[in-house]
Kinemage of the C-alpha trace (Angstrom):
@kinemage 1
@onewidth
@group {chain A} dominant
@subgroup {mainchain}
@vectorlist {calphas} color= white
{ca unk a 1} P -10.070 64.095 -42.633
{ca unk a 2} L -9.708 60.806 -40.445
{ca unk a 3} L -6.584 62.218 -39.352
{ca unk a 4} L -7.706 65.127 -37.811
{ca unk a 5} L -8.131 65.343 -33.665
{ca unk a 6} L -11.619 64.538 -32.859
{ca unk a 7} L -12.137 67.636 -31.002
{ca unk a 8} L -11.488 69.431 -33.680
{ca unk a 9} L -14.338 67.971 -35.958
{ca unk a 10} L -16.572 68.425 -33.072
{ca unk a 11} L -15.754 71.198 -32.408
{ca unk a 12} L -16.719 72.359 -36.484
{ca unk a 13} L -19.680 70.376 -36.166
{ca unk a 14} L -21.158 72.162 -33.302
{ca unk a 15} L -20.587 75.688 -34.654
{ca unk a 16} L -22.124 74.992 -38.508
{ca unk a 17} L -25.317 73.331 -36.698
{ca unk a 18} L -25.674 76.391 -33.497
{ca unk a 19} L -25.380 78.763 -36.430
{ca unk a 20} L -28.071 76.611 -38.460
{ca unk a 21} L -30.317 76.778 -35.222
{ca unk a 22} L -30.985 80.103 -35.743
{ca unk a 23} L -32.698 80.411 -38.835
{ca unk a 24} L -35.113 78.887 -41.005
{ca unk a 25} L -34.387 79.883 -44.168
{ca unk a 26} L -34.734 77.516 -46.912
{ca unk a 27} L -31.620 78.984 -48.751
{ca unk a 28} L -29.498 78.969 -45.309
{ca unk a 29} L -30.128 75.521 -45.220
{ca unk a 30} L -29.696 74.908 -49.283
{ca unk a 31} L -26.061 76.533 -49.061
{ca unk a 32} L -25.267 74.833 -45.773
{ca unk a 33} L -26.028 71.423 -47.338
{ca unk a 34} L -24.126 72.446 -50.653
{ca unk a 35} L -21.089 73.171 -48.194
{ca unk a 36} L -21.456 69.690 -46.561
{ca unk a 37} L -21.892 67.543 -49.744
{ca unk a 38} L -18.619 69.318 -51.103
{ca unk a 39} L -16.962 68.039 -47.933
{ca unk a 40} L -18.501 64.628 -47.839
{ca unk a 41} L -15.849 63.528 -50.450
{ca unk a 42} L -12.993 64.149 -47.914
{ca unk a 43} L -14.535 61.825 -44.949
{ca unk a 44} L -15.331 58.780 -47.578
{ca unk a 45} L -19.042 58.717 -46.346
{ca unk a 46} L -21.136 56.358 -48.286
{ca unk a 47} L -24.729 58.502 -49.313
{ca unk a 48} L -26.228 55.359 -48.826
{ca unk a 49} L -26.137 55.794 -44.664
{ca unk a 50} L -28.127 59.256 -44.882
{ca unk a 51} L -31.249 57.553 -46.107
{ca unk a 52} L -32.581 57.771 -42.685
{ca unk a 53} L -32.032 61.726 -42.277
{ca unk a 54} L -34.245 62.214 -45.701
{ca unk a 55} L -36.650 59.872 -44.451
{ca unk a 56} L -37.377 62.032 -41.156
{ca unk a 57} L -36.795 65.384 -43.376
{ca unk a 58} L -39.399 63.919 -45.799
{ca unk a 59} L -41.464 63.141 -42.807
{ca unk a 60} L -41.600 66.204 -41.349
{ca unk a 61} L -42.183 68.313 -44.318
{ca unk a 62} L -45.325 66.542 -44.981
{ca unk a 63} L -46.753 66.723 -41.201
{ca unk a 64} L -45.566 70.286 -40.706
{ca unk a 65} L -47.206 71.463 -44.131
{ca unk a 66} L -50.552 69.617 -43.657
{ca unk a 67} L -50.692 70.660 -39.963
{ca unk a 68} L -49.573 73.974 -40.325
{ca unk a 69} L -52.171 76.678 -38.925
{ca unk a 70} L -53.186 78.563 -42.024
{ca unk a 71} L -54.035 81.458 -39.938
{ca unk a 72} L -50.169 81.322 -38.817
{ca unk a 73} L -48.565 80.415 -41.556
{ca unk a 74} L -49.659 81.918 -44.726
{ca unk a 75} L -47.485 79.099 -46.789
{ca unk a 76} L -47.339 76.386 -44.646
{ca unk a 77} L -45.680 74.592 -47.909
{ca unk a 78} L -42.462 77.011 -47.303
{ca unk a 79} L -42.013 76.887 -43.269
{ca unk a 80} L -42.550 73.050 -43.397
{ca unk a 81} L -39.619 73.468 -46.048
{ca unk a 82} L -37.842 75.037 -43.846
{ca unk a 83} L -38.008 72.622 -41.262
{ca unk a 84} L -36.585 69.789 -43.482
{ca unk a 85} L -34.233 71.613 -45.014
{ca unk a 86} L -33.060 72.801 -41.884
{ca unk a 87} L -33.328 69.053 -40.338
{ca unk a 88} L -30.685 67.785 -43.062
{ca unk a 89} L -28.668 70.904 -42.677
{ca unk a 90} L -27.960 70.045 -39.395
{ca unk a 91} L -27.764 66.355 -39.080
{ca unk a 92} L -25.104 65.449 -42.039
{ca unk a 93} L -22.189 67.558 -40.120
{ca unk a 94} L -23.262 64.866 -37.238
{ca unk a 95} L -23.008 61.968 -39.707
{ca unk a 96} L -19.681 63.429 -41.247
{ca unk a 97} L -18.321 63.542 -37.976
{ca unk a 98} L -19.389 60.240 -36.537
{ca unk a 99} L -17.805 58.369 -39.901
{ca unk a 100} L -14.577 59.555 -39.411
{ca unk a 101} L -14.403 60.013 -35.722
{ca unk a 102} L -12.503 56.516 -34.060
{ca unk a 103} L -13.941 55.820 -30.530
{ca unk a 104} L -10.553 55.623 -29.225
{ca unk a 105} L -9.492 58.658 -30.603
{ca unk a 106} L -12.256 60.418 -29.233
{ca unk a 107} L -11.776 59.569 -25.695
{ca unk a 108} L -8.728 60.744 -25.499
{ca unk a 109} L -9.048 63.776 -27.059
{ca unk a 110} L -11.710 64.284 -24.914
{ca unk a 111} L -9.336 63.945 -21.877
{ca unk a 112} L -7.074 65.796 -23.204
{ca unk a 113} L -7.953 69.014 -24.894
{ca unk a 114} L -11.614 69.366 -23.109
{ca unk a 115} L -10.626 68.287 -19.673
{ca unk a 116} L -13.401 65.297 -19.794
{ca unk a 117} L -13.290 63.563 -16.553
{ca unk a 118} L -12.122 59.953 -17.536
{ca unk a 119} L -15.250 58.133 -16.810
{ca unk a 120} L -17.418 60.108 -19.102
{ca unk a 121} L -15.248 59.352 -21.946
{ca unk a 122} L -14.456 55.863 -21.113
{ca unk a 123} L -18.210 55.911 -21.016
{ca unk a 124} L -18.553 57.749 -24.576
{ca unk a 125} L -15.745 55.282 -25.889
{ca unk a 126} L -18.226 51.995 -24.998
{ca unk a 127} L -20.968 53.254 -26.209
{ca unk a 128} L -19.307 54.868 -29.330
{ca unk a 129} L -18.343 51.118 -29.775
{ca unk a 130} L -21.718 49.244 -29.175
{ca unk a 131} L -23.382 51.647 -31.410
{ca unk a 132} L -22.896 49.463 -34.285
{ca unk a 133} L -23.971 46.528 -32.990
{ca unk a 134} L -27.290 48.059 -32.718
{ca unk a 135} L -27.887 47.517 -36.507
{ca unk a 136} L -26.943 43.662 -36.325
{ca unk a 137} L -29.619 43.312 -33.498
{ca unk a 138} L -32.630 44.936 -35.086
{ca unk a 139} L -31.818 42.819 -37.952
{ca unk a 140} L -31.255 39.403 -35.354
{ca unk a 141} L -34.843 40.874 -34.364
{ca unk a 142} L -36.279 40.824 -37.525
{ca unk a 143} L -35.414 37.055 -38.381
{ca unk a 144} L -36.484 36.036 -34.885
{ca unk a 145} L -39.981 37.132 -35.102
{ca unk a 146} L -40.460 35.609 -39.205
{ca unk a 147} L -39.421 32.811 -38.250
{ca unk a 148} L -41.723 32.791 -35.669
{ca unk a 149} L -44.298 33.554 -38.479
{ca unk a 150} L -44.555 36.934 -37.221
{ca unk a 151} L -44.772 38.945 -40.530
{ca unk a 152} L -46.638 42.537 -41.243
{ca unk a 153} L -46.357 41.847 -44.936
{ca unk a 154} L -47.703 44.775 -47.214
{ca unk a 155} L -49.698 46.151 -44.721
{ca unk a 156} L -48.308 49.804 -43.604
{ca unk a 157} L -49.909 50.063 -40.456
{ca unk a 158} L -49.052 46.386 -39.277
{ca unk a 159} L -45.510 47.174 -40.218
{ca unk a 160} L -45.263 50.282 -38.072
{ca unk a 161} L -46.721 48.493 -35.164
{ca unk a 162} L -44.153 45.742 -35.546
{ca unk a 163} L -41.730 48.048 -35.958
{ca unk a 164} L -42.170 50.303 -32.707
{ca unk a 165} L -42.351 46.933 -31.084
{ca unk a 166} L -38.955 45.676 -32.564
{ca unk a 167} L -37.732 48.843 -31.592
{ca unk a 168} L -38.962 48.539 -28.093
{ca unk a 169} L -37.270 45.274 -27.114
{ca unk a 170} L -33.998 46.843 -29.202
{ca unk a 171} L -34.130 49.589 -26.407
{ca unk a 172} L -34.962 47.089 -23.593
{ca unk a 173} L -31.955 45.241 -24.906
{ca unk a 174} L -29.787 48.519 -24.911
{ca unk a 175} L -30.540 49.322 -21.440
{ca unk a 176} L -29.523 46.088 -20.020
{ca unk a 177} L -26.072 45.577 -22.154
{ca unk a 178} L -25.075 49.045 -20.551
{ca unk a 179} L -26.374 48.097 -17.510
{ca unk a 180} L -24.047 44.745 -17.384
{ca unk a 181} L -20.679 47.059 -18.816
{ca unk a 182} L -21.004 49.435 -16.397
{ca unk a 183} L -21.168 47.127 -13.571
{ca unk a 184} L -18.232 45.203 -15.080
{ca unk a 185} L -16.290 48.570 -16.024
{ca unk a 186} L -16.695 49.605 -12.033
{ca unk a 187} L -15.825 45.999 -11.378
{ca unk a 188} L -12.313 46.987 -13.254
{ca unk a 189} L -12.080 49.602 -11.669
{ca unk a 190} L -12.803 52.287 -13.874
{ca unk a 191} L -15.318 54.209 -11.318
{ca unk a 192} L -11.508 55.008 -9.456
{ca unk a 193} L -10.369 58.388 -8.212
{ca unk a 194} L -6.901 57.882 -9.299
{ca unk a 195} L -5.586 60.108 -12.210
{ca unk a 196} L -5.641 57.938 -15.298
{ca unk a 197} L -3.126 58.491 -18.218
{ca unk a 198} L -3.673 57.889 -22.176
{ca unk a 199} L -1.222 55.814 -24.227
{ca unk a 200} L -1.661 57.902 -27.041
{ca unk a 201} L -0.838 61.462 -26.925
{ca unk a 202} L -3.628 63.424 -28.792
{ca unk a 203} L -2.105 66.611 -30.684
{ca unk a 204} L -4.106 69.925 -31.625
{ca unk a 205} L -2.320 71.320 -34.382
{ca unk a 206} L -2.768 73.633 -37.197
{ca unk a 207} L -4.345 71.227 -39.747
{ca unk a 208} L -6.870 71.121 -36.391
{ca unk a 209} L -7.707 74.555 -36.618
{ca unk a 210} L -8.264 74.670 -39.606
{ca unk a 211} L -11.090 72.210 -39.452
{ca unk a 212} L -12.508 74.491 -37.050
{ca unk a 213} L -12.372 77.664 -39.779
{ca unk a 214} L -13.803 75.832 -42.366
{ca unk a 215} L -16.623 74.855 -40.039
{ca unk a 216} L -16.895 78.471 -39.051
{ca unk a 217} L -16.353 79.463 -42.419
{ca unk a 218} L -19.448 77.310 -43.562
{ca unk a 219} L -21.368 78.929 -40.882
{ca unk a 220} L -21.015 82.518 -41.407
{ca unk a 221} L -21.169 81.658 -45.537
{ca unk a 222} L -24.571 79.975 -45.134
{ca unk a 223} L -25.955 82.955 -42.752
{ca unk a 224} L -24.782 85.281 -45.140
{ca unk a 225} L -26.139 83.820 -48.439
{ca unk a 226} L -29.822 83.255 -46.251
{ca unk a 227} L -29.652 87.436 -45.430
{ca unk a 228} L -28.202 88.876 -48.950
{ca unk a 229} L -31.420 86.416 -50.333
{ca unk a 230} L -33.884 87.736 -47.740
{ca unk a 231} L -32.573 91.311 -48.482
């Protein structure tokens, strides 16, 4: 699956989760994550790294159940369903993709099968690449502030408070790294109108399409099972 041209996984990924837009049936959702968890194998994903997606899917299920409008929704407990279901349905094709996708890779496919003007994937490319480090500041964040004796300890709502602010300065910190490599990247010269050329030639070949089918195969499966249930 690493192999495969990174258009070509994108490509799969954005047709199983449009399709998955479109409905908000529980069982859609239940056969489209069946379909994905029979695939995880093949991109050596670690389950461990979707904790976060069933964290927000458990999140909204609650708030979308207990805020439901009874008048509306007659069982709130099966639309809020829904709406996680659906959430993890569509973001593990996006965490497939991003594990086996290499940010070099996916610049020049980019460039060369979607006709991506070189400074938008040069762009993707850095950021695909600073992505990780992301993780490592939060946690540089973290130690900072205990060791500063800045601790929420057991209490929840002191710990979300210090978390939106930890996540605050992480975004303030974002901003101005990309700030600083774009100036350097137009200081190199990337922001030129001369035609650039890849090193690495980046083939579309049948093993390519077929990572499209099975994505589109996924789709129409999932549809199919939510309307034969429905019917």
């Amino acid at each position: 699956m690493r192999k495969r041209d990174a258009t070509a996984k994108l490509l799969a990924a954005a047709i199983l989760t449009g399709a998955l837009l479109f409905s908000l049936d529980p069982i859609t959702s239940l056969v489209a994550i069946g379909l994905e968890l029979a695939v995880a194998p093949l991109t050596g994903l670690n389950p461990l790294r979707a904790w976060p997606l069933l964290v927000s899917a458990a999140g909204v299920l609650v708030f979308a159940a207990l805020f439901a409008d009874p008048t509306a929704e007659p069982d709130p407990w099966r639309s809020a369903l829904g709406y996680a279901l659906r959430l993890i349905a569509v973001g593990l094709p996006g965490l497939l993709v991003f594990v086996t996708i290499d940010a070099t890779d996916l610049a020049d496919s980019l460039m060369a099968h979607l006709r991506v003007p070189p400074r938008f994937a040069i762009g993707a490319l850095a950021a695909f690449r600073l992505m990780p480090l992301l993780t490592e500041e939060w946690r540089q964040l973290t130690l900072a502030r205990r060791a500063r004796g800045i601790d929420a300890g057991w209490n929840p709502i002191a710990r979300f408070r210090l978390a939106s602010s930890t996540a605050f300065a992480l975004l303030v910190g974002a901003i101005r790294r990309g700030t600083r490599l774009a100036t350097a990247m137009d200081a190199r010269g990337f922001d030129s109108a001369v035609a650039r050329t890849s090193a690495r030639t980046a083939h579309f070949g049948a093993a390519d399409v077929l990572v499209v089918a099975v994505g589109a195969g996924m789709a129409a499966v999932s549809l199919l099972a939510g309307q034969l249930v429905a019917a």
